[in-house]
N, C-alpha and C positions, 0 to 999 in steps of 0.2 A: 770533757770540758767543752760546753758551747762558748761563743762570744759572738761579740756584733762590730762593724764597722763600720761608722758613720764618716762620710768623708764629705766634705767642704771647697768651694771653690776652684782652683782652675784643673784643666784635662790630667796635666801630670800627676794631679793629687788626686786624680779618680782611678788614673792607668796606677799608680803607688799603692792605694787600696785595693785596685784589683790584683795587684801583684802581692800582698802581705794575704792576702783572701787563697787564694790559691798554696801559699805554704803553707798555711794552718790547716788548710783541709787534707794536703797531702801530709801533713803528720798526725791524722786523725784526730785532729779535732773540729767540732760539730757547728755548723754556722744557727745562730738561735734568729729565728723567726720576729722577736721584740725582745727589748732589753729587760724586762722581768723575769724571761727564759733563760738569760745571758750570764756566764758566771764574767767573763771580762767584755768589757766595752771600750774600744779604741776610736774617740772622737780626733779624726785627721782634719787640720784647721786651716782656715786661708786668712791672710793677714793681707790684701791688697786694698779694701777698702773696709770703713771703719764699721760699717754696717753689716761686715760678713764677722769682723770680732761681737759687735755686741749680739747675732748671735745665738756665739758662743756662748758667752757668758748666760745667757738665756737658756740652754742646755743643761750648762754645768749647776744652774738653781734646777732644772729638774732630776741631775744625775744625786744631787743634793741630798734631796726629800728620799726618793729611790734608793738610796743607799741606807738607808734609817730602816726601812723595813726589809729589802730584800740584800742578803751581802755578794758583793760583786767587785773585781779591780777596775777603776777609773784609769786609764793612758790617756794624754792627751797631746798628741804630735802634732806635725807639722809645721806651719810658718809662724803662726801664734806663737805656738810652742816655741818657739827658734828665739821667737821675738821679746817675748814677756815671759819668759822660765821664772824668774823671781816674784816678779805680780802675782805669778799664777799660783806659786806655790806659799806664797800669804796670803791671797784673797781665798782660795779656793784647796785649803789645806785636806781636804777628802779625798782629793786626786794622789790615785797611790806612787804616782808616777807622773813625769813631763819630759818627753824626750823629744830632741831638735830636731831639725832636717834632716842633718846627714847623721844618726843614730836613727832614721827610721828604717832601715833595713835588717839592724838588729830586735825589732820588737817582736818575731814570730821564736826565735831563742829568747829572749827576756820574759816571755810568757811561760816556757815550757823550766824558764827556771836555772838559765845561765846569768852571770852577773853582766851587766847593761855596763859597756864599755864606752870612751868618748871616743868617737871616731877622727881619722885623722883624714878626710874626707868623705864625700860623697861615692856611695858606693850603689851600682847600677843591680838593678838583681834580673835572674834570669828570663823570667817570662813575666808578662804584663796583661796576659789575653783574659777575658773572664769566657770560662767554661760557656759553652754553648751558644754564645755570642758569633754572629757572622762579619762584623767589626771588630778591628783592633786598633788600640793605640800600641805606637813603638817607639819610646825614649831613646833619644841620641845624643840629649844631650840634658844638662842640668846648669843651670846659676845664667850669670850675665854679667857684663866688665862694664855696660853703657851710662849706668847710673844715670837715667831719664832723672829730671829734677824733681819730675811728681812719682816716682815711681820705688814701693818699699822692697823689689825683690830681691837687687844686689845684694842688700840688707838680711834679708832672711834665708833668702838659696846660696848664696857666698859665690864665689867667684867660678867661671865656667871650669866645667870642663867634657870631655866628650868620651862616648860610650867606643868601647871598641871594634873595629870594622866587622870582628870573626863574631863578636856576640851580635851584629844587629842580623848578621845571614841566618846565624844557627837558629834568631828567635823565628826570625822568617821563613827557613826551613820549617819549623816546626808547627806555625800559623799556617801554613801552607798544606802541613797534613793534617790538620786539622778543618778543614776547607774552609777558610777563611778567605771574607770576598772581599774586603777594603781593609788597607791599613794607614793609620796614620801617622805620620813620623812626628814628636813631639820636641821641642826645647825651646827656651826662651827666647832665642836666636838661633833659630838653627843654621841659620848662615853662617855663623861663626864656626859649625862644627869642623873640629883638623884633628885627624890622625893618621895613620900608617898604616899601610895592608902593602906586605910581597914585600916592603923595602921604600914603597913610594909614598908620597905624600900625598893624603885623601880629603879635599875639602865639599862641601856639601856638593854641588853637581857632579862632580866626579862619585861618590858616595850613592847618589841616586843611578848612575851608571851601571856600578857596580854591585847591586844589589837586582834589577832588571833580569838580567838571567835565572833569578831563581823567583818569577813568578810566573806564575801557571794560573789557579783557583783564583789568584788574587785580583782583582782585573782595574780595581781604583786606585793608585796612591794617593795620598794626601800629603800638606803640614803645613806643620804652626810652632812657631809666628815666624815670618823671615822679616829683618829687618833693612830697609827701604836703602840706608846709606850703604848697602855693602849686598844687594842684589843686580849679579853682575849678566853680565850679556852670555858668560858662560850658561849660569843657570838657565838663563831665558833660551836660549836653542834645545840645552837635552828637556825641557818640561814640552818645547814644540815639536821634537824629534820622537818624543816618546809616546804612546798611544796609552801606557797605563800611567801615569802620570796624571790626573785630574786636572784640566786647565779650569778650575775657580780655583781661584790665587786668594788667600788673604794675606794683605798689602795695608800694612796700620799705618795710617796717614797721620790721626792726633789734631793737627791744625792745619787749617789753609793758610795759613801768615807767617812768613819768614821769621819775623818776629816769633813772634808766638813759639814757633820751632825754636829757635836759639834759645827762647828762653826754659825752654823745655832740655834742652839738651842733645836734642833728637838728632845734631850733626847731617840735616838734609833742609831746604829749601824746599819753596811753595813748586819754583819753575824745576828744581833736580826730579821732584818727587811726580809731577805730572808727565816730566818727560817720560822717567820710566815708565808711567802707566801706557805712554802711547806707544814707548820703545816696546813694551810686552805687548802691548793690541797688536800693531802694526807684526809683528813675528810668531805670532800666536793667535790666529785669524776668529775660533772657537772661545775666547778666552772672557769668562767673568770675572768681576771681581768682589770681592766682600775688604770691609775697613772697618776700623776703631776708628772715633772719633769724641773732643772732647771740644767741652765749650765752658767759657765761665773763668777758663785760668787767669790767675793773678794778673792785672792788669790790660787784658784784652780787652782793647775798645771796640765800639760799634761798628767800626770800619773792619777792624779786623775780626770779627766775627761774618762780618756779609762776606769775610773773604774766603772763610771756611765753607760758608753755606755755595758760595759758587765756585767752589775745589770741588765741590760736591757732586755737582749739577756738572763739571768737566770729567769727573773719574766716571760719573755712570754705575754705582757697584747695582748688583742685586741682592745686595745682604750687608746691613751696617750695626756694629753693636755703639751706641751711642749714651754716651752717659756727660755729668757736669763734672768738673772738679771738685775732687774732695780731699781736703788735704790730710797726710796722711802725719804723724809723728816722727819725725826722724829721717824726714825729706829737705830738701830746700825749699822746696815750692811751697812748703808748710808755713815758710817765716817770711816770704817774699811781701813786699809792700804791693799795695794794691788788689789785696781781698775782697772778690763781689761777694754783695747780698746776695742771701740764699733767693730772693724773688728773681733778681736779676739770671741770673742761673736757670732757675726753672724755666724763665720765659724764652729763654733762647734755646735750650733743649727741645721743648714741645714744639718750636718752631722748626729747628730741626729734624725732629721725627717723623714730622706732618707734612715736612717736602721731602723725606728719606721717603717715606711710605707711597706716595704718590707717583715718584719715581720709579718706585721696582713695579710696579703694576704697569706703567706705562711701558717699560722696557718689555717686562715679559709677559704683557698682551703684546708685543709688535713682533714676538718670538712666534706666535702660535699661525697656520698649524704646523710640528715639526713633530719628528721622531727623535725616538734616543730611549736609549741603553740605559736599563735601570735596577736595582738589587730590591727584590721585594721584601719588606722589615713585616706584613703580618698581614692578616686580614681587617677591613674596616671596621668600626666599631659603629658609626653612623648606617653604616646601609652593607650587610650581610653577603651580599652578593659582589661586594667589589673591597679589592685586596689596594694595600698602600704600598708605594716604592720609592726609593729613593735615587738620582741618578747622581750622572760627572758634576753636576754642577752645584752640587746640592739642596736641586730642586724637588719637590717631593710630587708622585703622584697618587692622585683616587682613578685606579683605572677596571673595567672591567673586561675578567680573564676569558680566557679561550679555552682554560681547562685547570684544573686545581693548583693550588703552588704551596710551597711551602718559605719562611723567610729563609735568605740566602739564595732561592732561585734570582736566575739573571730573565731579563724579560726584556722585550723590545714593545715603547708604548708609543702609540699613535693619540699627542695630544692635540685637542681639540677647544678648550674652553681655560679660561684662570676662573678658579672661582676662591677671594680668597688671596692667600699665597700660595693657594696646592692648587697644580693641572690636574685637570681631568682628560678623560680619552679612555681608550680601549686596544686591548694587549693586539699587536701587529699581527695579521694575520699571516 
């Protein structure tokens, strides 16, 4: 039996894919090359903004047609799924199957032909790595209790909960034999994560502690998302104290306007949120940062918009994923009085991006020249002779080697030039 797996939207639902990809292969079945090869197709879905649903539904009219001529089972998981199981299964009655979030661990048995149980939570599976990958993600945790007022996931991932301490070692034990050179630890708050290891109580810096000894190959940690109101001064010493640790932080800000925050829900201020930032500089000497950020929310004035733009211009990141409000169904911020035009929106976005962009070039040309420790992802595609790398901060480089590499080599680059967002230079001699 081949099939194919299509997956959608954020990390966890790629690290999810790559963990149903991996059970199927180990019970011998064959991953198909395109979906016309495919006896089952598993389209994994993100429901966070409305443009990653529509889509879907732009797939599902080609899984449509495709199904008339060649026969194949349709699944369609994840948050979608979680969200519109009834939509889905009248608009779109070909799909032979729609199973939620937390049944998506049962779909490598549901294919092989067990009956598709309702689960009574979220349930963590063992490995997440995709074969011959020198990065990994590594989920600790699933859902979220914050219920942002723009935000569908409490909605679709349900309420937290966290992986346990002996599976996050054993998957890292086994990333580690497998020489795996970055990993990233995933959940929607991983700050929130709490559980038990020996008897004691484990909350995320202690967690990161305690996982330290067992890395060797691994030499990056990473993760996402930690949230701003409940990133504490503990965390900020072991990410200073620790050398594999990654100091790029990303740190989702959302809005510079206290306002704006309350009405988001986000339980942190303009002046809380900036102190942190300087609380982490100032004790983490190395340290960048990357942010979300949003503009256009329900009733934000002009004022509070310039106030975002200069939270901006105070945090410094070198990396911002910036998008407008969109309101999603089934949110607060969906029904809130005070809905801008779509123009208005756009025009303070590109405004946004046009001083985000200008920034990080100015930051990091004032970086150059420096060295740093970097994982080679391949060789160039533009120019033959010079291999690309990635380092701590996840900055990328075009550098030229000193002798052949393969991806996963560690390398020390002597950069010299931004051209771009990617340094250039040449491997340290």
């Amino acid at each position: 039996m081949r099939y194919l797996i299509e997956s959608y939207g954020c990390q966890l639902n790629m690290a999810e894919a790559d963990a149903m990809d991996a059970i199927l292969r180990g019970r011998g079945l064959e991953r198909a090359s395109d979906p016309d090869k495919a006896d089952v197709v598993i389209i994994n879905t993100c429901s966070v903004r409305k443009s990653a649903e529509n889509r879907i539904w732009g797939r599902l009219g080609f899984y449509s047609a495709m199904k008339k001529k060649h026969p194949l089972r349709l699944i369609v998981t994840g948050c979608m799924a979680e969200r519109m199981k009834d939509d889905l299964k009248h608009e779109a009655p070909f799909i032979d199957a729609v199973i939620g979030t937390n049944e998506k661990a049962e779909i490598p048995d549901y294919i092989l032909g067990s009956a598709l149980d309702e689960a009574d939570g979220y349930r963590f599976l063992p490995s997440y790595h995709k074969e011959g990958e020198w990065s990994s993600y590594v989920p600790i945790m699933n859902g979220c209790n914050n219920f942002c007022s723009y935000c569908i996931v409490p909605y679709v991932r349900g309420r937290e909960v966290s992986r346990k301490v002996e599976d996050v070692i054993a998957e890292i034990e086994r990333l580690e034999a497998d020489g795996v050179r970055e990993i990233t630890l995933l959940g929607q708050n991983v700050n929130s994560y709490h559980s038990t290891y020996n008897g004691h109580d484990v909350d995320f810096p202690t967690l990161l502690e305690i996982i330290t000894p067992y890395l060797d190959s691994i030499i990056f940690v990473r993760f996402e998302s930690p949230h701003p109101k409940d990133f504490s001064d503990h965390l900020i010493s072991v990410i200073a104290d620790n050398e594999r640790i990654a100091s790029h932080i990303h740190l989702p800000m959302q809005s510079g306007s206290t306002r704006i925050l309350q009405l988001m829900n986000r339980k942190t201020t303009r002046e809380a949120f900036l102190s942190l930032a300087g609380r982490m500089k100032e004790r983490i000497p190395s340290l960048t940062l990357s942010t979300d950020v949003m503009v256009g929310f329900p009733g934000e004035t002009d004022q509070e918009y310039e106030e975002t733009l200069s939270a901006m211009e105070a945090l410094g990141c070198t990396e911002a994923f910036m998008y407008y409000f969109n309101p999603r169904e089934g949110t607060r911020a969906a029904s809130m009085d005070g809905q801008l035009e779509e123009g208005v929106k756009v025009r303070r976005l590109e405004r946004l991006i046009s001083e985000q962009l200008e920034r990080q070039r100015r930051i990091k040309e004032s970086m150059l020249p420096f060295s740093a420790r970097a994982i080679v992802t391949g060789e160039s595609r533009d120019d033959g002779s010079m291999y690309l790398a990635r380092g701590e901060h996840n900055d990328y480089f075009a550098f030229t080697p000193s002798s052949p590499h393969k991806a996963g080599d560690i390398v020390m680059i002597d950069a010299s030039e931004l051209s771009g967002n990617t340094f250039r230079g040449h491997e340290h001699a």
